[in-house]
LUMMARGU-722333 format. One record per residue (C-alpha): residue in three letters; x, y, z. Coordinates in pm, whole numbers, plus 50000, padded with zeros to 5 digits. Example, Ala and Ser with C-alpha at 12.3 -4.5 7.8 and 13.67 -1.06 7.14 Angstrom:
<atoms>
  rest      X      Y      Z
   Ala  51230  49550  50780
   Ser  51367  49894  50714
</atoms>
This chain:
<atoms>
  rest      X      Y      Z
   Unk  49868  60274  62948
   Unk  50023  60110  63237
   Unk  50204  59757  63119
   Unk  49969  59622  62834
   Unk  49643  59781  63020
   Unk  49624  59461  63174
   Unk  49671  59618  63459
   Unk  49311  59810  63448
   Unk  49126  59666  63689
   Unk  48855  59705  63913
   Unk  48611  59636  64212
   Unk  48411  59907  64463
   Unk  48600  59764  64778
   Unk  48725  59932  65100
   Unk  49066  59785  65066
   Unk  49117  59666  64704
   Unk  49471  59637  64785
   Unk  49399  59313  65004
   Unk  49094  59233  64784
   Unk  49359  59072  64520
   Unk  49601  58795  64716
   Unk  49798  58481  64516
   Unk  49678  58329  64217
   Unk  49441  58082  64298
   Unk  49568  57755  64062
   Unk  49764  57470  64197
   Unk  50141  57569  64159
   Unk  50409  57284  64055
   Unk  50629  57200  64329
   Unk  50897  57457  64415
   Unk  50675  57735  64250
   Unk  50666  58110  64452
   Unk  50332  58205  64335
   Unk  50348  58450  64619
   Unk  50649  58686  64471
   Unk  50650  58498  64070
   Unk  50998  58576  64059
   Unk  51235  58305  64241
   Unk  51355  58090  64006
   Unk  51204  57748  64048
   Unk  51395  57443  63947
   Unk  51141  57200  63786
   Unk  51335  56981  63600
   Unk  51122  56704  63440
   Unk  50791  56881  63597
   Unk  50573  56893  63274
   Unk  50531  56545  63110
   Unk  50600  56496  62729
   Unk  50302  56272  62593
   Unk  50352  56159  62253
   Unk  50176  56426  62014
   Unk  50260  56686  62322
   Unk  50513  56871  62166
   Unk  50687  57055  62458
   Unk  51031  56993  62618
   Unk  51105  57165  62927
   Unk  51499  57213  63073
   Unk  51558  57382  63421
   Unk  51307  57675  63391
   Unk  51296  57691  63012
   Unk  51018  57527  62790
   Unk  51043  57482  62415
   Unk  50830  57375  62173
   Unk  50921  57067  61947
   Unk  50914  57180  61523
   Unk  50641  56905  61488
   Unk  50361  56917  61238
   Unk  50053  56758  61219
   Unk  50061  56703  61568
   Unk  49807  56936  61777
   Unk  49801  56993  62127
   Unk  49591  56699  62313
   Unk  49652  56820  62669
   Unk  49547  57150  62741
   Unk  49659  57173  63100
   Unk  49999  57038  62933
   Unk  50046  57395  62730
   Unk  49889  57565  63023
   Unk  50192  57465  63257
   Unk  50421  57519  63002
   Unk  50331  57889  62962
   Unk  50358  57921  63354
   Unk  50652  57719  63394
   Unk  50863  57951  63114
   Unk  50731  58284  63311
   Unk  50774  58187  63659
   Unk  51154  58256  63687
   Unk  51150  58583  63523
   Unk  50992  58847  63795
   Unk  50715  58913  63570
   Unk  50955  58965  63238
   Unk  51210  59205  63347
   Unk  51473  58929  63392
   Unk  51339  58751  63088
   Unk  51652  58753  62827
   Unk  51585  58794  62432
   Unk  51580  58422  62360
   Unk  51341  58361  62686
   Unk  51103  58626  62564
   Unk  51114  58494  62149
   Unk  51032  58101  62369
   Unk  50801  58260  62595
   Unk  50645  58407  62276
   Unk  50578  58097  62083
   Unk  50426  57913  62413
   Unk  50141  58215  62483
   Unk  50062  58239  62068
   Unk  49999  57813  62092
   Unk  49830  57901  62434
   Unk  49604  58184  62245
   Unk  49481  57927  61975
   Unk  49375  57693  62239
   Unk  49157  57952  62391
   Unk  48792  57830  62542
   Unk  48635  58095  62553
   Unk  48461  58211  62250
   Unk  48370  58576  62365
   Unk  48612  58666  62663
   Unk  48420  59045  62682
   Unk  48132  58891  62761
   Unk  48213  58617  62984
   Unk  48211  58662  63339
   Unk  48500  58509  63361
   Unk  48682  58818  63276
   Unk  48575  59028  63587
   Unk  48740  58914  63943
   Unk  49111  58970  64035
   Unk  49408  58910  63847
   Unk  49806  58889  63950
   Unk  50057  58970  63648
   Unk  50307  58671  63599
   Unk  50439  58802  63273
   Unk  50468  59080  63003
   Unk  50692  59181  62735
   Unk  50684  59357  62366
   Unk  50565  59102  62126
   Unk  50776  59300  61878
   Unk  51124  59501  62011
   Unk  51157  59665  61692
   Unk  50796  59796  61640
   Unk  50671  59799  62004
   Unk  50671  60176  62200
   Unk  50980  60200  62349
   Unk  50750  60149  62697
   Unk  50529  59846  62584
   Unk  50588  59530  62784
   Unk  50724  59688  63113
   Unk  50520  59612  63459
   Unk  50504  59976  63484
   Unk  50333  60051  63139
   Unk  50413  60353  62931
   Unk  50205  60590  63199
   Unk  50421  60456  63486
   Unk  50728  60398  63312
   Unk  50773  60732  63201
   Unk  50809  60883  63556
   Unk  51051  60586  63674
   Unk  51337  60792  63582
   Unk  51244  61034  63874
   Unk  51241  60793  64142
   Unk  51675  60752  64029
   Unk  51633  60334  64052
   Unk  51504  60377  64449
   Unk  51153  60231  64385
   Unk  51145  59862  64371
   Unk  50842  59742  64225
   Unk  50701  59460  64434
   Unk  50369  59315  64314
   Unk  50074  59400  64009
   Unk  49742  59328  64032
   Unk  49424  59427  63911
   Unk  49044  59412  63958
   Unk  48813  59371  63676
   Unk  48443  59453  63693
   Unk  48280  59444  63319
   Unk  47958  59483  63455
   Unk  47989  59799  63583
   Unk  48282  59909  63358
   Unk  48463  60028  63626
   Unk  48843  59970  63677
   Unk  49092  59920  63897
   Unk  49491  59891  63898
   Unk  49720  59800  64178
   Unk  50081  59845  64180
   Unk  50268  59755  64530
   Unk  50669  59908  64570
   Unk  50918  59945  64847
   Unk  51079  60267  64886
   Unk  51364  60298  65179
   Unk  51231  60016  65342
   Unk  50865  60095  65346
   Unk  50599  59946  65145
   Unk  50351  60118  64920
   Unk  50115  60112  64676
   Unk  49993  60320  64359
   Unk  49625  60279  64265
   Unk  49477  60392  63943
   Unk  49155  60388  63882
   Unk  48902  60444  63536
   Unk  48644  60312  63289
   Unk  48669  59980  63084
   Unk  48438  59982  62798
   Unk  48339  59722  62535
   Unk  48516  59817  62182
   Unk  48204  59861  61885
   Unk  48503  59760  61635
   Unk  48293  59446  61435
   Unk  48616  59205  61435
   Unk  48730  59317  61754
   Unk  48421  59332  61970
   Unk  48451  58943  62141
   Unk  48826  59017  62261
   Unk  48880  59393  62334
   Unk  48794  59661  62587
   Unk  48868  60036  62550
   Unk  49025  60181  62807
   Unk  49015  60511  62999
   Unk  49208  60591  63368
   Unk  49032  60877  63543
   Unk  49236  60938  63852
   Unk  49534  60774  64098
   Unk  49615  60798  64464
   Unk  49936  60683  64578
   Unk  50005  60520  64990
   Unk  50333  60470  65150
   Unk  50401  60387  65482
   Unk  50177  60591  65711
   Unk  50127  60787  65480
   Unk  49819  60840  65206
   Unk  49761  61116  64956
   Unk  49421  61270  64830
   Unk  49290  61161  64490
   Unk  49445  61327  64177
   Unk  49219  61372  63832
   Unk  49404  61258  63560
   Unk  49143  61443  63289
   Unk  49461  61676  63232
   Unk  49639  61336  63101
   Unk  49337  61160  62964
   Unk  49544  60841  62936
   Unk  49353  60572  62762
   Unk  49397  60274  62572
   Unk  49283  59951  62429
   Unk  49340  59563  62582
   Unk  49264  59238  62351
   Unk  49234  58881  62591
   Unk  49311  58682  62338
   Unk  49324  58330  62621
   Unk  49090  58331  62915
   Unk  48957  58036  63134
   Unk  48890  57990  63525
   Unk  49216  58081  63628
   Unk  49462  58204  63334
   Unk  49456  58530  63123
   Unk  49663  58608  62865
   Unk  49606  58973  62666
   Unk  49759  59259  62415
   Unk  49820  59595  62456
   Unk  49795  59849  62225
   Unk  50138  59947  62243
   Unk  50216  59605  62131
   Unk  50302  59455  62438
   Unk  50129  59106  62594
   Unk  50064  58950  62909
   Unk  49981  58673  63123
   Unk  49810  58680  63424
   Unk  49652  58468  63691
   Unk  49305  58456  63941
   Unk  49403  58603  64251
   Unk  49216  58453  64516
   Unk  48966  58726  64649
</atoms>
């Protein structure tokens, strides 16, 4: 499923492609929340409160091996998440050791998380811009988990031969009407595009995974580049589907699973 499912999304909207803009939260100084992948320098941004245990160098955020010492700034750990993500164009710069830090900030992040029952929160529907995702596990992960693309996508890269640049992921989320909605933008010679997939989200009957996952199912795609827009194509002959945990959500942050063991953080998109 395209990079951890995150990416299913959805809205009923004449233009869902302009529905989803920039993440909506206040960005630290020097932040590109409009491309997430210029490499900020924030040195000395976050603070380091006593009991905060986070040190942050250039663009890369650790946490400190303290015990007994819990978080006591939420928005602290929130920054620190975004901070560690913004300079890698939404993980595919990220190296091994920024991915294993990366890792450790999101899994603090997810045991901070406010919301009891993220499925049933409306919190959950609206639009959301990718910042980040990567395997949680490179040796147990499908060889297509944590890439923007997603294993759907992914596996038809190859044909493109490295001439599609992708630009920009976003998504749409509508748990009301379990409807979906994902947006990919790209370049291609010069001329923008974008790749819409639509489908059906639906709340997982699983008894320990009911609060945190929806099942998804993409039903069809239609791709438009330049002037250029084709008809809708079925995807029943595919039947790609999928699960997505959101394991962290509040007013403006999101951060999910896949089931192809990938994970993901992603912001409101102002609407």
């Amino acid at each position: 499923i395209l990079y951890p499912i995150w990416t299913i999304t959805i809205q009923l909207r004449t233009n869902p492609v302009k529905a989803c803009q920039m993440p909506s939260f206040p960005a630290p100084p020097g932040f590109d929340m409009g491309s997430l992948s210029t490499a900020p320098t924030l040195p000395g941004y976050l603070p380091s409160p006593s009991k905060v245990r986070v040190q942050c160098r250039n663009q890369s955020c650790h946490l400190k091996e303290e015990t007994g010492s819990p978080w006591k700034n939420l928005k602290v750990l929130k920054n620190a998440v975004i901070h560690s993500v913004a300079n890698t164009n939404r993980g595919k710069t990220a190296t091994m050791e920024q991915r294993k830090q990366i890792l450790k900030l999101i899994e603090e992040l997810e045991t901070e998380n406010p919301t009891s029952n993220p499925v049933e929160s409306a919190l959950l529907s609206g639009c959301w811009s990718l910042l980040y995702t990567a395997p949680v596990d490179e040796k147990t992960a499908d060889n297509y988990a944590g890439t923007e693309e997603g294993p759907f996508l992914a596996r038809l890269k190859p044909l493109s031969f490295g001439l599609v640049q992708q630009k920009r992921s976003s998504q749409v989320i509508d748990t009301v009407n379990e409807i979906v909605e994902n947006i990919s933008n790209f370049s291609l010679f010069g001329f923008n595009g974008t790749l819409t997939i639509k489908g059906k989200v639906m709340r997982s009957a699983e008894p320990a995974k009911e609060t945190v996952r929806l099942n998804v199912v993409f039903q069809e795609f239609a791709i438009a580049f330049h002037n250029w827009k084709s008809p809708t194509i079925a995807l029943n002959w595919i039947n790609p589907q999928g699960w997505v945990d959101t394991t962290y959500l509040d007013t403006d942050l999101r951060v999910g699973r896949g089931d192809k063991g990938s994970i993901f953080v992603a912001a409101r998109a102002k609407s």
